[in-house]
Every structure is written in structure tokens, then in C-alpha cells.
C-alpha positions as CSV (number, residue, x, y, z in Angstrom):
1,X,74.2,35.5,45.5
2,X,77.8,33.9,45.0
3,X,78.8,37.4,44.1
4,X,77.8,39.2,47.0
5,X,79.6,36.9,49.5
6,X,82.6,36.9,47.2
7,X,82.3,40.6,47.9
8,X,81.9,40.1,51.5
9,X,84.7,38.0,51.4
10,X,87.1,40.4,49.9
11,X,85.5,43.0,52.9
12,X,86.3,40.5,55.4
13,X,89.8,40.3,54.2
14,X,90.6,43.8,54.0
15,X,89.8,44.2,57.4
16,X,91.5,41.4,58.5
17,X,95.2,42.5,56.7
18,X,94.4,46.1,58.2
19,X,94.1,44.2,61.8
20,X,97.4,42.5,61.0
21,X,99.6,45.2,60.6
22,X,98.1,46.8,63.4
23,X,99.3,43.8,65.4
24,X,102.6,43.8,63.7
25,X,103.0,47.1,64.8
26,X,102.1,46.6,68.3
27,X,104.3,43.7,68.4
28,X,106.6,46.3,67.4
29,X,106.2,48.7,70.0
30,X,106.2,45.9,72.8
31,X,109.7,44.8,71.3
32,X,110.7,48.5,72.1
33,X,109.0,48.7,75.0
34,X,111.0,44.7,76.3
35,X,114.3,46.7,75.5
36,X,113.6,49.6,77.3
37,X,112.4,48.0,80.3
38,X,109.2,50.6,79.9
39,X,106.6,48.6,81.7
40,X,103.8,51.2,81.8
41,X,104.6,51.0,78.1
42,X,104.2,48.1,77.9
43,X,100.5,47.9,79.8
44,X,99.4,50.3,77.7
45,X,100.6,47.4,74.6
46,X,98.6,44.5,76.6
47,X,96.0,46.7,76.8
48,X,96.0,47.7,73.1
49,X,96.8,43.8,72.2
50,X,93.4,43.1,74.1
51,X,91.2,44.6,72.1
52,X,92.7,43.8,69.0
53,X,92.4,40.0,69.7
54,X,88.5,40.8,70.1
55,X,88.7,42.4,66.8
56,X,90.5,39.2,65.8
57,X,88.2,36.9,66.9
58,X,84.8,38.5,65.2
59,X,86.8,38.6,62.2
60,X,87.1,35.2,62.3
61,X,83.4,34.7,63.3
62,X,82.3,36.5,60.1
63,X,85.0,34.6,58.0
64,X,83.7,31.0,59.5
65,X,80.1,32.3,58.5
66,X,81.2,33.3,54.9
67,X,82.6,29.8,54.5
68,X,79.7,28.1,55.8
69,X,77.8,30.5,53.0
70,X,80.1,29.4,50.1
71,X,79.4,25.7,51.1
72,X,76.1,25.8,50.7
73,X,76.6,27.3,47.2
74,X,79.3,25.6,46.1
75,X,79.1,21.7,47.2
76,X,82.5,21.4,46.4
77,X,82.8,23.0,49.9
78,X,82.7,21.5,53.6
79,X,81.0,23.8,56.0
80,X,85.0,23.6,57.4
81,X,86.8,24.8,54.4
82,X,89.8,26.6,54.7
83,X,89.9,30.1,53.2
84,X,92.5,28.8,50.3
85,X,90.1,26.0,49.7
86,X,87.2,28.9,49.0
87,X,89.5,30.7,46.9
88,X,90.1,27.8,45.2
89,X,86.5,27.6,43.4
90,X,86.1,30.8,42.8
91,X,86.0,31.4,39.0
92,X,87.3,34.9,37.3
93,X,89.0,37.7,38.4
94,X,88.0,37.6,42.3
95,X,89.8,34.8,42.5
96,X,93.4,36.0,41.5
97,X,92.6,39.2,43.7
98,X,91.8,36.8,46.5
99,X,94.4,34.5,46.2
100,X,96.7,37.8,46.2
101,X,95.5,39.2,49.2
102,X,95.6,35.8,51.2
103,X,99.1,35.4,50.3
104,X,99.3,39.0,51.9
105,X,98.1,37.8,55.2
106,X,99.8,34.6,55.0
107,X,103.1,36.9,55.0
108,X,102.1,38.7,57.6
109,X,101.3,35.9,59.5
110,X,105.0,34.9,59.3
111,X,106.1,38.6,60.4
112,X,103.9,38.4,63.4
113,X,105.5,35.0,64.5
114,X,109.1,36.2,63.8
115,X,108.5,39.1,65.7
116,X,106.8,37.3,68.8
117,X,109.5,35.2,68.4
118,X,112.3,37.3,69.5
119,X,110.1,39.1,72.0
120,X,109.4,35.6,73.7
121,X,113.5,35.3,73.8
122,X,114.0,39.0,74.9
123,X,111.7,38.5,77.9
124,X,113.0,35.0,79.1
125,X,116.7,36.8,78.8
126,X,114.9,39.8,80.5
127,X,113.6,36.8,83.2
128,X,117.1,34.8,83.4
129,X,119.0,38.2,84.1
130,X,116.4,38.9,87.0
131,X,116.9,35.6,88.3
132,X,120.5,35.7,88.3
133,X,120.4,39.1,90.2
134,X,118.0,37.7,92.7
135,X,119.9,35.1,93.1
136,X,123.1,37.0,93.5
137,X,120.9,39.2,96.5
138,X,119.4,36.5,98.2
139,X,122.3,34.5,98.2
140,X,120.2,31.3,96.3
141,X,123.1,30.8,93.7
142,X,125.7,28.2,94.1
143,X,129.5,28.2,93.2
144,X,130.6,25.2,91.4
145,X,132.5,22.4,93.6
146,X,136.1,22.2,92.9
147,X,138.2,18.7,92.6
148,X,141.2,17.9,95.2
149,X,144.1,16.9,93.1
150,X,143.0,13.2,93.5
151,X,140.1,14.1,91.2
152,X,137.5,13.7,93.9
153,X,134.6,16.3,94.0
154,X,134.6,19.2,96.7
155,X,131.9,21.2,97.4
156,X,132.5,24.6,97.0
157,X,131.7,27.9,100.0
158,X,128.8,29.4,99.2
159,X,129.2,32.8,98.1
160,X,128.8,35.7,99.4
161,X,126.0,38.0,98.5
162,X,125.2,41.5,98.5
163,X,123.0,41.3,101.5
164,X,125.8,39.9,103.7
165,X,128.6,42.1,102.6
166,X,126.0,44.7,103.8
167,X,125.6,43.1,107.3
């Protein structure tokens, strides 16, 4: 029995380090998409990213289930063990293999974040610039006061935008 959910294990690993660098890549092609400004590109990404967080979460499902299984066969397992902890008690060579490939996912865990990373900074510098142009357009911006020679604070004009230079 303990071998055919070790077996299922390594299944539901596989699958899961295939689903991670198809997310990498994604978050890949959104990072192209952020710098090229292609926003049908990057529906087509949200729409892709969609389904592969469903895929995500019944990986996860089946994972939670197999480490529910290992508990009851192994009571040195909580129905809440972490997948290092069920690696842990596994005797032979599945656990090396195992170990291995969770040290695979656990890098491409960190690839993922590093990547969403500088996507979440490309879009709020993608925001900010907006912003400032708005503000530039709409005329919301304001100059910085100036100080009289006596040090006191002035306020400074407000400037002039494109919309007035146009009326």
C-alpha cells in the first residue's frame, strides 16, 4: 500500500513541476507582454493564468489527500504534514528521488516569485507613468512652492497643462 501512494506521490509531483514551468513561462510572456504595452496579449496571459491556477488548485487537492493517506500509514505523520515532512519517512530510494524533485519545485517556486516580482514593479512604473501623464492632461499636478528670499514658503502657479495650451 505505502508503495502505491509513494507512487502516486511521485505522479503528483511530476505534474505539479510540469504546471510550474508552465507558469514560469507565462509569467514570462506577461513580462513581455508589460513591456510592450500588448494588452490583448496580455488577456490572452490572464486567461491562460486562469486555468492554470485551477490546475493548481486540484493538484494541491490530490497532494492534501496523499498526505492524509501517508498519515494514516505512517503515525509519525499529522493529517497536516508538509510534503518535506512525508519525504522525510520515506525509507529507500524514493526518498532521495523525492527529496530531489521537491527541491526542484522549491527552485521554481523562487523563479516564479522573482519573476512576479519585477512584473508587480513594471506595472506600478507602467501605473505611476500613467498617472503622471494624466496628471500632466488634466492639469491635477502641482509645482512645488518657491521660498521669498526671507525663507518664507510661496505657493507656486499652477501649471499649465496640455488641455489649456489647447484652449
Amino acid at each position: 500500500m505505502m508503495q502505491q501512494i509513494v507512487e502516486q506521490l511521485m505522479d503528483n509531483i511530476a505534474h505539479t513541476t510540469d504546471l510550474y514551468e508552465r507558469i514560469l513561462a507565462t509569467e514570462r510572456d506577461k513580462q513581455r507582454a508589460i513591456v510592450a504595452a500588448d494588452i490583448d496579449a496580455l488577456a490572452a496571459i490572464v486567461a491562460r493564468e486562469e486555468v492554470l491556477v485551477s490546475l493548481a488548485g486540484q493538484l494541491e487537492a490530490d497532494r492534501a489527500c496523499l498526505r492524509g493517506r501517508f498519515a494514516e500509514a505512517d503515525r509519525r505523520l499529522g493529517p497536516g504534514s508538509r510534503l518535506e515532512h512525508v519525504i522525510a519517512v520515506i525509507d529507500g530510494p524514493p526518498h532521495d528521488l523525492l527529496a530531489e524533485k521537491h527541491q526542484h519545485l522549491l527552485a521554481l517556486a523562487a523563479q516564479i516569485h522573482d519573476v512576479n516580482r519585477v512584473n508587480f514593479q513594471l506595472l506600478r512604473s507602467s501605473i505611476d507613468l500613467l498617472r503622471g501623464i494624466l496628471d500632466e492632461v488634466l492639469g491635477t499636478s502641482s509645482v512645488p512652492g518657491t521660498y521669498d528670499p526671507s525663507g518664507h514658503h510661496e505657493a507656486g502657479p499652477r501649471a499649465a497643462t496640455c488641455v489649456d495650451q489647447i484652449l
